[in-house]
N, C-alpha and C positions, 0 to 999 in steps of 0.2 A: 738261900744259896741254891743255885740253879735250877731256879724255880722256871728257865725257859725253858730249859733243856727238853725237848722233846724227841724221845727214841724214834719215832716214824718218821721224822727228819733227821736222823742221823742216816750220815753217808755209810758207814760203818754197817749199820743196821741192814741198810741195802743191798750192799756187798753180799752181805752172810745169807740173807734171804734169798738173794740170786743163787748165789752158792749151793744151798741146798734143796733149791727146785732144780737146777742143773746137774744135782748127783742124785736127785731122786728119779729123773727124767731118764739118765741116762743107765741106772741101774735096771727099771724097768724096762727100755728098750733091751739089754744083753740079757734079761731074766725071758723076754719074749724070742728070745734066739735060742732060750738053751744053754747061757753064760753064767757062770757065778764069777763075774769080773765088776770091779772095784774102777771109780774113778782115777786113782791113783796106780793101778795096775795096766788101766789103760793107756794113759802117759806114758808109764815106764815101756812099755809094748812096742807104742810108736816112736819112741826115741831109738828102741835097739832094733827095731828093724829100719829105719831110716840111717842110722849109722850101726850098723851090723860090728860085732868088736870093738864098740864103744867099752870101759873098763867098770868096772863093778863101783870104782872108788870116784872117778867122773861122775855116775848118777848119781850115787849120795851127794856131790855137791851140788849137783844140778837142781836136784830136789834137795838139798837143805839139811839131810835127814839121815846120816849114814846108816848109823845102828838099825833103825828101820826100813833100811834099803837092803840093807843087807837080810834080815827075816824075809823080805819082801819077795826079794829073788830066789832063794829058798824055796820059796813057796812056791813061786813062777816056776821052777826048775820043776820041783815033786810033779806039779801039775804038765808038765811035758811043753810048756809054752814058749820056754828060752834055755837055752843050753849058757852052762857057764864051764868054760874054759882057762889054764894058766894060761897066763900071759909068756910064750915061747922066750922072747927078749927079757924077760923079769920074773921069775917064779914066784915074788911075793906078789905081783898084783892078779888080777882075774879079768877075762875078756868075755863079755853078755853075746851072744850071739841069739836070734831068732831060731826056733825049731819050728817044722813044718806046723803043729799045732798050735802057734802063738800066730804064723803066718796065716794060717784057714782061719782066726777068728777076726786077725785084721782084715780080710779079706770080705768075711758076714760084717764086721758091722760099718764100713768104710760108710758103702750106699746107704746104710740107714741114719748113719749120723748126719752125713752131706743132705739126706732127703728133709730131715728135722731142722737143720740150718738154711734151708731154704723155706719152710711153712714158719719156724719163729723169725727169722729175719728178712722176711718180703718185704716190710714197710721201712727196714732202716738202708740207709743210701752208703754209698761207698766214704763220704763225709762222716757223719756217724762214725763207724768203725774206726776213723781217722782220730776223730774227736777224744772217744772213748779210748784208743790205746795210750794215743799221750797223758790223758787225765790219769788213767789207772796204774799207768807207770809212775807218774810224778806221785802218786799216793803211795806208791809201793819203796820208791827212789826215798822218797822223806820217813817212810815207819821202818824203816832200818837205819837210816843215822842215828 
């Protein structure tokens, strides 16, 4: 019984491997800035500065993850990186806003993530990328049915 099964060929196995060269990559780079920022706090970051007053209860769906979304910004907030605000129209909900110190880090690490996405990705074509989003959606779209 599965005796073909080979982990180095699992699609699975890839993912996760990728995964965690890509958060070890990129925790390195913010630790060489002077960051103590998390992959997942990075997201959070550029979501609420691209939509500034995005809702506190929005990101948890966005990421999947309320309960730890909510510790998340918490911690975001103590750290001076994003301001949370009620929601004027709703007192029970809360509105993420960017504070100038979440804003200076997007600002440090913009050009060095853009700089690292140009030296790993020179050899793959705008095809690729093409390729790779549909497959990795359609992986994504079927391990949640």
């Amino acid at each position: 019984m599965g005796k073909d099964f080979e982990l180095e060929n699992s699609y699975a196995y890839f993912i996760y491997k990728t995964v965690r060269a890509l958060r070890k990559q990129f925790m390195r780079m913010a630790m060489e800035k002077g960051l103590e920022l998390f992959p997942e706090q990075w997201f959070v970051l550029v979501k609420v500065i691209k939509q500034p007053g995005c809702s506190q209860s929005d990101l948890g769906r966005d990421f999947d993850d309320r309960p730890s979304m909510a510790r998340a910004l918490r911690n975001m907030e103590q750290k001076l990186w994003i301001k949370i605000v009620p929601d004027p129209e709703d007192r029970r909900k809360h509105q993420v806003f960017p504070a100038k110190k979440g804003i200076q880090i997007y600002n440090t690490l913009v050009p060095e993530i853009e700089k690292e996405r140009s030296r790993m990705f020179k050899s793959l074509s705008t095809q690729d990328f093409t390729n790779f989003k549909r497959i990795i959606d359609e992986i994504y779209d079927q391990s949640i049915e």
